[in-house]
C-alpha positions as CSV (number, residue, x, y, z in Angstrom):
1,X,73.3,101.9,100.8
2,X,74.4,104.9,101.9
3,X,75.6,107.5,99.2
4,X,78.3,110.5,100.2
5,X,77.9,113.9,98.1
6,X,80.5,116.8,98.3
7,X,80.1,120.5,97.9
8,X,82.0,123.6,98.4
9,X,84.7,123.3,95.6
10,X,85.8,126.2,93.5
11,X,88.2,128.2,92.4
12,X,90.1,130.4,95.1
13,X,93.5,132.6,94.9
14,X,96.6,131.4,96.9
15,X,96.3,132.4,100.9
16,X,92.4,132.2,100.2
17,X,90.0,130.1,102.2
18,X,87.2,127.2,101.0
19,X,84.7,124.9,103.3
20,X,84.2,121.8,101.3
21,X,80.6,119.6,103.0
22,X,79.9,116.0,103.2
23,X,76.6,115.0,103.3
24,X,75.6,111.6,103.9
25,X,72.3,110.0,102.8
26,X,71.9,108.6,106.5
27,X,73.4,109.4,109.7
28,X,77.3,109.5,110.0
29,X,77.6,107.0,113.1
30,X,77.0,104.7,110.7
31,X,80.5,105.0,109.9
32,X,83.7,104.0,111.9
33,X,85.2,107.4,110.3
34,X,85.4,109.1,108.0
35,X,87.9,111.8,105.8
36,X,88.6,113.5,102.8
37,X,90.9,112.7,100.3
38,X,92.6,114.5,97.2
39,X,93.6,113.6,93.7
40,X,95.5,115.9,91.5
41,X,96.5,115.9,87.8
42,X,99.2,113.0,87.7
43,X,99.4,111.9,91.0
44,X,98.0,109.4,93.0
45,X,94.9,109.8,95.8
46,X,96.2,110.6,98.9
47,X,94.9,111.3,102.3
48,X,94.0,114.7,103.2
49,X,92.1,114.3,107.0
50,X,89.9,111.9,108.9
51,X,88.0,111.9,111.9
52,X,86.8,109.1,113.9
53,X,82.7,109.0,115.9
54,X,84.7,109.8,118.7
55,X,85.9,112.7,117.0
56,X,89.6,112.7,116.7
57,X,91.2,114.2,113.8
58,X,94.1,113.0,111.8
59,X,95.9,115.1,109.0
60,X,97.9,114.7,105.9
61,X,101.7,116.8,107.2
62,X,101.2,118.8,103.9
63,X,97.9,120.4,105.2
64,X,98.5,120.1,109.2
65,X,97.8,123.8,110.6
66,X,95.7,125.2,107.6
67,X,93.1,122.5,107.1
68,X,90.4,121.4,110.0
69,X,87.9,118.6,109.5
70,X,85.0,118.8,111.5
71,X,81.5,116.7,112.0
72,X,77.9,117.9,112.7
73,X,76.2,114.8,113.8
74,X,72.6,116.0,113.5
75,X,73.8,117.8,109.9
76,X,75.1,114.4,109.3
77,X,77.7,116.6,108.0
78,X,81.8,116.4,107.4
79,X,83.2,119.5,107.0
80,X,87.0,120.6,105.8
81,X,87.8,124.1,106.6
82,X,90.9,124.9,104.7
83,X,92.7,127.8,105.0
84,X,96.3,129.6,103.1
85,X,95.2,127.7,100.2
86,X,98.3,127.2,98.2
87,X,98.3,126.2,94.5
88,X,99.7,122.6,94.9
89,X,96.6,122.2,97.0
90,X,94.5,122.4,93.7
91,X,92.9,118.6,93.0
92,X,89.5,116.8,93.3
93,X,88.5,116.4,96.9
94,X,86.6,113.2,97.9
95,X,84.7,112.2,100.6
96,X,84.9,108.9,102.1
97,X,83.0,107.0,104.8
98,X,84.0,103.5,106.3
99,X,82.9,100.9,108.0
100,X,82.8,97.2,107.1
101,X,83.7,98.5,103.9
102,X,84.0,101.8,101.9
103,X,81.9,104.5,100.8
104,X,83.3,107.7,98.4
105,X,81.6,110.5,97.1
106,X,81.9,111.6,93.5
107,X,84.3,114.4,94.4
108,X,84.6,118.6,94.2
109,X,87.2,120.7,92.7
110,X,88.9,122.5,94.0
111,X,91.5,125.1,91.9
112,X,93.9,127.6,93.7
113,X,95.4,130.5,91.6
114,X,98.7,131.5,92.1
């Protein structure tokens, strides 16, 4: 069964920059896709970016322009690059992985300063 584990999080001041990490337990072409998610205090999870084995990228409007999600096959690595961090963008990040059905990881923090 593969397992997902995130790294990265932290605690950054607004217009600062993290790289939060994905790395699977097997290789990543094992998975149709796969993207990161958010969930802050009182809300609901939402989508943050995804990327297909292909490698084309979706993203959240909110984060379009400051976040990139990238993949390093042989890492068998997901990356999010996310830039002008902005305190609304504080929540748990999760990974997730898909295929015939879905795989999450158990999540970083990440907290922006204002």
């Amino acid at each position: 069964q593969a397992q997902l584990v995130e790294s990265g999080g932290g605690l950054v001041q607004s217009g600062g920059s993290l790289r939060l990490s994905c790395q699977a337990s097997g290789s990543i072409f094992s998975f149709n896709g796969m993207g990161w998610f958010r969930r802050a205090p009182g809300k609901a999870r939402e989508f943050v970016a995804g990327i297909t084995t292909g490698g084309q990228t979706t993203y959240a409007t909110s984060v379009k322009g400051r976040f990139t999600i990238s993949r390093d096959n042989a890492k068998n690595t997901v990356y999010l690059q996310m830039n002008s961090l902005k305190p609304e963008d504080t929540a748990v990040y999760l990974c997730k992985g898909w295929n015939t059905r879905d795989y999450w990881g158990q999540g970083t923090q990440v907290t922006v300063s204002s």
